[in-house]
Every structure is written in structure tokens, then in C-alpha cells.
C-alpha positions as CSV (number, residue, x, y, z in Angstrom):
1,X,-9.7,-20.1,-37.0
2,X,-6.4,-21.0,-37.8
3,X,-6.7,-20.6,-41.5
4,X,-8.0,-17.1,-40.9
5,X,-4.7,-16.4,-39.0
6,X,-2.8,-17.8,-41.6
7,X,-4.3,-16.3,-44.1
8,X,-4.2,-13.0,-41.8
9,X,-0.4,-13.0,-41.8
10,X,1.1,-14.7,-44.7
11,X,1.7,-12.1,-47.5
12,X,0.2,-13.6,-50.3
13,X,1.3,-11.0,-53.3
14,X,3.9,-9.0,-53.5
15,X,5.7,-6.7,-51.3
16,X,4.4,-3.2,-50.7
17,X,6.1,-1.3,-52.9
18,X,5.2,-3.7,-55.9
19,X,1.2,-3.9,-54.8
20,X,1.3,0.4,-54.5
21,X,2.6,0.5,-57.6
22,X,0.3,-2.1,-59.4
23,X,-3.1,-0.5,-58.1
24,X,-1.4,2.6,-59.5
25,X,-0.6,1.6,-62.7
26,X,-3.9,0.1,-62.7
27,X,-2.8,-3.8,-63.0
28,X,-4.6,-4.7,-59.6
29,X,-7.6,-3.6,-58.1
30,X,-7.8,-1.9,-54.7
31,X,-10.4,-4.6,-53.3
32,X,-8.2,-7.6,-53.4
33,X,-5.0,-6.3,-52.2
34,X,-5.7,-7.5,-48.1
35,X,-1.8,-7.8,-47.4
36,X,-1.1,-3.9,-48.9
37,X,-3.5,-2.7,-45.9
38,X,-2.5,-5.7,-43.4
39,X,0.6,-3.6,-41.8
40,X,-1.1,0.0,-42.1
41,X,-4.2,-1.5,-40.0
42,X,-2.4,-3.1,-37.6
43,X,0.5,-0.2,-36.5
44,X,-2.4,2.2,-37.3
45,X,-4.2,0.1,-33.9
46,X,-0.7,-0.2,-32.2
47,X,-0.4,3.2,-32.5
48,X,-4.3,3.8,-31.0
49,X,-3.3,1.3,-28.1
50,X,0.2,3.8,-27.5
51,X,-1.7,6.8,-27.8
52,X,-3.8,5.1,-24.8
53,X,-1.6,4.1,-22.9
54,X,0.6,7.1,-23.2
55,X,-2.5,9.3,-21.7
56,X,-3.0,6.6,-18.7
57,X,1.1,7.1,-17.9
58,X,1.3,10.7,-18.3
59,X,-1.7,10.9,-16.1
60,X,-0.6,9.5,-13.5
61,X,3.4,10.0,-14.1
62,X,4.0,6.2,-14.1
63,X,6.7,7.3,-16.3
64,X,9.0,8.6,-13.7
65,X,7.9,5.7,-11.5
66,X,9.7,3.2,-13.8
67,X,12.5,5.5,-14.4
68,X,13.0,5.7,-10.4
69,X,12.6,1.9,-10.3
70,X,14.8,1.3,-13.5
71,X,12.4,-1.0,-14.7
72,X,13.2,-3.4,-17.6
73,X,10.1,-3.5,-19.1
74,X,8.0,-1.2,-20.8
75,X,4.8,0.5,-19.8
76,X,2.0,-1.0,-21.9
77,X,4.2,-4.5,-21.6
78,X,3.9,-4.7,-17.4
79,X,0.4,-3.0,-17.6
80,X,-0.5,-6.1,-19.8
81,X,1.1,-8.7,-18.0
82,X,-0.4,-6.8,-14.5
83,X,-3.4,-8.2,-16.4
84,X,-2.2,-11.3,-17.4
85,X,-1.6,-12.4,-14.0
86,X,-4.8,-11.6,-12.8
87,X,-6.2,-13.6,-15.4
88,X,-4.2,-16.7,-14.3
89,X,-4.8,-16.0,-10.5
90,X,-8.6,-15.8,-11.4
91,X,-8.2,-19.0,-13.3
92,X,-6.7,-20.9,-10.6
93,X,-9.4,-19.5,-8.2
94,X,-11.7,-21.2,-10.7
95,X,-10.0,-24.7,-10.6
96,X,-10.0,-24.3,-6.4
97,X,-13.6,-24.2,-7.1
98,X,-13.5,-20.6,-4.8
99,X,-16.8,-19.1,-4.2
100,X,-17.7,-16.1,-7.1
101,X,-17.0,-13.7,-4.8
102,X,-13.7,-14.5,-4.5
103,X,-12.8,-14.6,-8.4
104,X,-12.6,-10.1,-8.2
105,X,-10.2,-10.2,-4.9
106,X,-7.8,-13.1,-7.2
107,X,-7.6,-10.8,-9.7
108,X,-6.9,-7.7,-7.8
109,X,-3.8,-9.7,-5.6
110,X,-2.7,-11.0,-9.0
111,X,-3.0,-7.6,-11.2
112,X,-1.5,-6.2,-7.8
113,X,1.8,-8.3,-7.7
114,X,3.5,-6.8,-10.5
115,X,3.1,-3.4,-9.1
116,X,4.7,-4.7,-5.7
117,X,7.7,-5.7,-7.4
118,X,7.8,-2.3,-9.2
119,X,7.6,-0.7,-6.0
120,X,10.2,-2.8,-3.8
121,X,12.5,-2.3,-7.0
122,X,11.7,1.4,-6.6
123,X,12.4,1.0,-3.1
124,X,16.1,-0.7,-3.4
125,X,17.3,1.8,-5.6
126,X,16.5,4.4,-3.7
127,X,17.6,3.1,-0.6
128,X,21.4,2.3,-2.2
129,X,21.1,5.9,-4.0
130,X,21.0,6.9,-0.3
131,X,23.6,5.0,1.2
132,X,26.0,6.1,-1.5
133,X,25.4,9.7,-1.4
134,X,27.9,10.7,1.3
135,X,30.3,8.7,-0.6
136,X,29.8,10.7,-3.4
137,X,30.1,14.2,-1.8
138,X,33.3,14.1,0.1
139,X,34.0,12.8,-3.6
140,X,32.6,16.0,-5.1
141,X,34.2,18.1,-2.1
142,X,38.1,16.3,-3.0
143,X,37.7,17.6,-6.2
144,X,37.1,21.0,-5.6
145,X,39.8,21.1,-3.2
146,X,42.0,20.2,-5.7
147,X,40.9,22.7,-7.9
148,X,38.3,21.2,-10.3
149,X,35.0,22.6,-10.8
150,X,32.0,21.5,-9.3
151,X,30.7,19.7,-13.3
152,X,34.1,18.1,-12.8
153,X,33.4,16.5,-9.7
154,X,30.1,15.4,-11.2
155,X,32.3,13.8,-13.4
156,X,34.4,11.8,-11.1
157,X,30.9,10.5,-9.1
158,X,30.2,9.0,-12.6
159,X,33.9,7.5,-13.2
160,X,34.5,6.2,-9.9
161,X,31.1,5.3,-8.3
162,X,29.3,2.2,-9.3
163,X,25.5,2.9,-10.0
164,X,22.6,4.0,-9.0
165,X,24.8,7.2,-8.4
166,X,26.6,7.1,-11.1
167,X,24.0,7.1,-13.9
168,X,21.8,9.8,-11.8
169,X,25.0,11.7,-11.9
170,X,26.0,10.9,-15.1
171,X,22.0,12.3,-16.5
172,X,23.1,15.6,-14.6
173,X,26.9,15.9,-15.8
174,X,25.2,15.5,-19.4
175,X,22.5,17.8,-19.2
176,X,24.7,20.5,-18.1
177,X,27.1,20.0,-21.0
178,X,24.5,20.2,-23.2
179,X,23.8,23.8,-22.1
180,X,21.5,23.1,-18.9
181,X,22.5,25.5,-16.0
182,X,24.1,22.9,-13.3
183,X,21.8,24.2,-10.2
184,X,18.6,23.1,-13.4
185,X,20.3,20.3,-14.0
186,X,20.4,19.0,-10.4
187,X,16.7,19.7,-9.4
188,X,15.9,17.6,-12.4
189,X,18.1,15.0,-10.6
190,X,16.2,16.1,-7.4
191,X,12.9,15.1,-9.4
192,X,13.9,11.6,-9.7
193,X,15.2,10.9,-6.7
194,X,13.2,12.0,-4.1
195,X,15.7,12.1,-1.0
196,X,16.5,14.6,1.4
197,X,19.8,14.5,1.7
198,X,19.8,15.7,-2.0
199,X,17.7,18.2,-1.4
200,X,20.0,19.8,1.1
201,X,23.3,19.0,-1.5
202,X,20.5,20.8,-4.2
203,X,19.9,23.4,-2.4
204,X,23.7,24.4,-1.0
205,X,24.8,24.3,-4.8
206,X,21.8,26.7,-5.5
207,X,23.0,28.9,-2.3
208,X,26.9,28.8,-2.8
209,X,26.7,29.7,-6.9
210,X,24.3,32.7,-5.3
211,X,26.6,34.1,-2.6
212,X,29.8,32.3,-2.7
213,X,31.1,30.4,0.0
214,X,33.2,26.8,0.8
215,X,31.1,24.4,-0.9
216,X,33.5,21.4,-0.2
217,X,33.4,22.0,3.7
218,X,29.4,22.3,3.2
219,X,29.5,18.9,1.3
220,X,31.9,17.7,4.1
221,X,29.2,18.7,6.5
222,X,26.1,17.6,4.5
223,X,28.0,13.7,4.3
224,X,29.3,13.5,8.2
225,X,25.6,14.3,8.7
226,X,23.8,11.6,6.6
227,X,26.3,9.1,8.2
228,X,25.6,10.0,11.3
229,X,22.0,9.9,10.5
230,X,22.3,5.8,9.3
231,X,23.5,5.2,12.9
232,X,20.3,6.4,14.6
233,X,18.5,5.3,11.7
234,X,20.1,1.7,12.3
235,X,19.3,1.8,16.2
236,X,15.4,2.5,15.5
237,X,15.3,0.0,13.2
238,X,16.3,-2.9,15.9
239,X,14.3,-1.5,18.7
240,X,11.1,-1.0,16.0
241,X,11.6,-4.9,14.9
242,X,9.4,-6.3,17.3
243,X,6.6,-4.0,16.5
244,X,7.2,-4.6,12.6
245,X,7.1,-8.2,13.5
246,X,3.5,-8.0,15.6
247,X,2.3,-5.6,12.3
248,X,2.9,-8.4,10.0
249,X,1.5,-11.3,12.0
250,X,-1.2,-9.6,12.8
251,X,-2.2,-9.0,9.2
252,X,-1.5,-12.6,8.2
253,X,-3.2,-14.4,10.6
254,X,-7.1,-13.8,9.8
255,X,-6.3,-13.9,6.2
256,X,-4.6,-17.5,6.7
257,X,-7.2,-18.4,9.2
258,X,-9.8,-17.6,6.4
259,X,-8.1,-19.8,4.1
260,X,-7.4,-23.0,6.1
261,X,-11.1,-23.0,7.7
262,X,-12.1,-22.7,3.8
263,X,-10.1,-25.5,3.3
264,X,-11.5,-27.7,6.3
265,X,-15.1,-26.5,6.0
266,X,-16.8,-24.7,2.9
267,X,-19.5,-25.0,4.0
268,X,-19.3,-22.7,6.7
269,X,-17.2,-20.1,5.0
270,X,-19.9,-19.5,2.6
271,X,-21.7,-17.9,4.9
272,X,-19.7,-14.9,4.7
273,X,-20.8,-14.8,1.0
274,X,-24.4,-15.5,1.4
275,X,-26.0,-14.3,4.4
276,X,-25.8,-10.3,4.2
277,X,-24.7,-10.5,7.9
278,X,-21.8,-12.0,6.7
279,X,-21.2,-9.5,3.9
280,X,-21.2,-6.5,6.0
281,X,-18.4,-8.6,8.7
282,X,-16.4,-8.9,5.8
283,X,-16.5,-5.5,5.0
284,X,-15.6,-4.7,8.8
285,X,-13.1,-6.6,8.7
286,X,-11.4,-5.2,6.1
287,X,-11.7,-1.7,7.3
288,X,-10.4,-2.9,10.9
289,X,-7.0,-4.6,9.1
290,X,-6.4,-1.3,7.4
291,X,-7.1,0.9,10.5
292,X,-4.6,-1.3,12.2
293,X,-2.1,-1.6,9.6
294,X,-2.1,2.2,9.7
295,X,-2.0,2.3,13.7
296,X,0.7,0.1,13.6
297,X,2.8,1.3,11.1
298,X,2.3,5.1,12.9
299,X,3.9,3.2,16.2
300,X,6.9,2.0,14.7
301,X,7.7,5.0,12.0
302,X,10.5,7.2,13.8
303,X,11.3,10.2,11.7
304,X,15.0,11.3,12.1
């Protein structure tokens, strides 16, 4: 095996431009020459595997999902090290001796973890987007008062705001200098950050370039609100603790429970595995956490 992988990638003639030009010229066959084809078969499967997995993001626009998360890595890279980890989770299920039916739920919480850190990365930036936003329109609504223009005070968000803001704004001072109407160029912005306090800047730019008006006293407006906003938002959030507490432990506990009786006694675990009686509780049981997660999480959500 290992000679057929040496052999696979050591170039054993020429370069490429020398073996073209010998089978042309008729000095060396065309059956021979393995390391003339090596590099066209393998980008022309790299290319097959892109094409792939360029279909998978653009159906389901994972694209803009890494581009709000700002991930590092690339698409088909953290799609195949989402499978990599389920391999190793499955593969540590195996040297815990878990029962069979328990190798497909390893994988899943392995090939799953990935995608959680996508998600609370998604979730940070976002969330610090949002707290610098009215920042960055009394920003916007200084510089018009001083006379700039509103692409101008775009500007300044990107000179004197660290990021997120700065690069979202920076995406939509850019677009617009390259010809992009400003109110276009800020619903793309709207696309990739999905906030509502955007929306509302978004749609005042839209209104005042429409019908005129004192845009820096909206934007004064627009920020007093989102601050005032964070307070209440602050004040749910500590009377809501509790209940986020309860949600938690009360998702935890059967799951740990499950795991140390497994530990203590396999023997009796197994029965959820064997008997059907103890398939279909399993399957109840499962339903019943997500029903509750849901309830739960409906209790302790407080739109403001």
C-alpha cells in the first residue's frame, strides 16, 4: 500500500511540459506517462467534489451562514471535519463497548458539535453587531450634522469603530463606491445581518432619500431607542434566569441519569435496546424532552 502511494505521487519523468511535448513529438508513448495524467485526474475529482459541495451550500445558503459567523474555515473543510468528529465519537462509543444502537446517536452529537460552534460564533457576532449599532448612528448622525454625506459617515463607522461594524460597514461604503445605489447597498448589508434595529436605520435611509427629512435626528431617535431597549432587555433576562436554569437541568438530568445507570448496570440499560417496549419509551422520551424544551423556552422568551 505504501509503494502504491509512493509510486502514486512521486513524479517519475519529467515535468509536464517536457512529457506533452515528448508524446507529441512522438519520443514517448501515451500509455506509460502515469505522472502527465496524475495532476489532471486528481483536480479533475477536486473539482467534482467542489462542484458537490458547492450545490449542497447554495442549497441551503450555508454560504451566508459562515459569512454571518465569519468562520475561518472553509465549506467543504468543516463539512469534512463535521464528519471527522463523528467518526471519532463513534469510535470511542466502540472502545466504551456502547450498545449498536448507540453508535448512530455518537455520530450525530459528534457530526453536530461543529455546527454548534458555527452557530454560537454566528450568535456572538451578531449579538456585538447589535450592541454597537447605536454607537455607530449618533456616529452617522454627527457627521451629517457637520455637513458630510451620509457614504461619508459610512466612512467614519469604518475608521473609528472596531469590528463587526466596521467591516459590515466597510462591505456597504465599498459597494456604493463601486456604483451600488447606497439604499441597495444597505439592504445587502440588511441581508447579512439580520437585526431589527437595521432594518428600521434601512428603512429611514430608504424613506429620507424618498421625501426628504432630518435623518440625523431620526438616527438620534432610532439609537436612544435601541438603548433603551438593552435595559428592558437586561431586566428580562435576570427575572427569565431561573426558568433558563430549570430548562437546562431539566434536559440534562435523564440524559445523565441514562448514562451513569449504564455505567452501574448494562445489563439493565439494554433493555431499552432490546425489548420493543423499551424502544418505543425511548422514542417517548425523546418527543417529551423536545415538547418541553419548546414549552419551556416559549415561557422564558419575552419579545421587546
Amino acid at each position: 500500500m505504501f509503494g502504491a502511494a509512493a509510486f502514486f505521487f512521486k513524479d517519475w519523468g519529467g515535468t509536464k511540459a517536457e512529457n506533452r511535448l515528448a508524446m507529441m513529438t512522438g519520443q514517448k508513448q501515451a500509455g506509460p506517462s502515469v505522472s502527465v495524467l496524475r495532476e489532471e485526474i486528481v483536480e479533475g475529482g477536486s473539482r467534482g467534489l467542489a462542484s458537490l459541495v458547492e450545490k449542497f451550500t447554495s442549497k441551503f445558503n450555508l454560504s451566508l451562514l459562515f459569512r454571518q459567523a465569519d468562520a475561518p474555515l472553509r465549506i467543504d473543510t468543516f463539512l469534512a471535519l463535521s464528519g471527522g468528529i463523528g467518526a471519532l465519537f463513534v469510535a470511542f462509543s466502540m472502545i466504551a463497548r456502547a450498545p449498536f444502537a448507540l453508535h448512530p446517536v455518537a455520530f450525530l452529537m459528534g457530526a453536530f458539535t461543529p455546527w454548534c460552534w458555527l452557530l454560537f460564533r454566528r450568535k456572538r457576532r451578531l449579538a456585538k453587531f447589535e450592541a454597537q449599532l447605536p454607537d455607530a448612528l449618533e456616529l452617522i448622525g454627527r457627521a451629517l450634522r457637520s455637513g458630510h454625506s451620509l457614504a461619508s459617515g459610512l466612512h467614519v463607522v469604518c475608521d473609528e469603530m472596531p469590528n463587526p461594524i466596521a467591516e459590515e460597514f466597510h462591505t456597504a461604503f465599498e459597494e456604493q463606491n463601486l456604483g451600488i445605489p447606497i439604499e441597495r447597498a444597505l439592504k445587502n448589508m440588511l441581508t447579512r445581518i439580520p437585526n431589527l434595529d437595521l432594518k428600521f436605520f434601512v428603512t429611514a435611509v430608504a424613506i429620507q432619500r424618498q421625501s426628504g427629512g432630518d435623518l440625523a435626528e431620526i438616527l438620534d431617535k432610532i439609537g436612544h431607542i435601541i438603548r433603551e431597549r438593552f435595559q428592558i432587555l437586561g431586566q428580562v433576562k435576570a427575572l427569565t434566569g431561573e426558568g433558563r436554569i430549570s430548562g437546562i437541568v431539566l434536559m440534562a438530568l435523564p440524559i445523565a441519569l441514562f448514562f451513569v445507570v449504564y455505567y452501574l448496570n448494562p445489563e439493565y440499560m439494554m433493555l431499552l435496546f432490546t425489548d420493543p417496549m423499551g424502544r418505543e419509551m425511548i422514542l417517548y422520551a425523546v418527543v417529551l424532552q423536545i415538547m418541553g424544551a419548546l414549552a419551556i423556552k416559549k415561557i422564558i422568551e419575552i419579545k421587546v
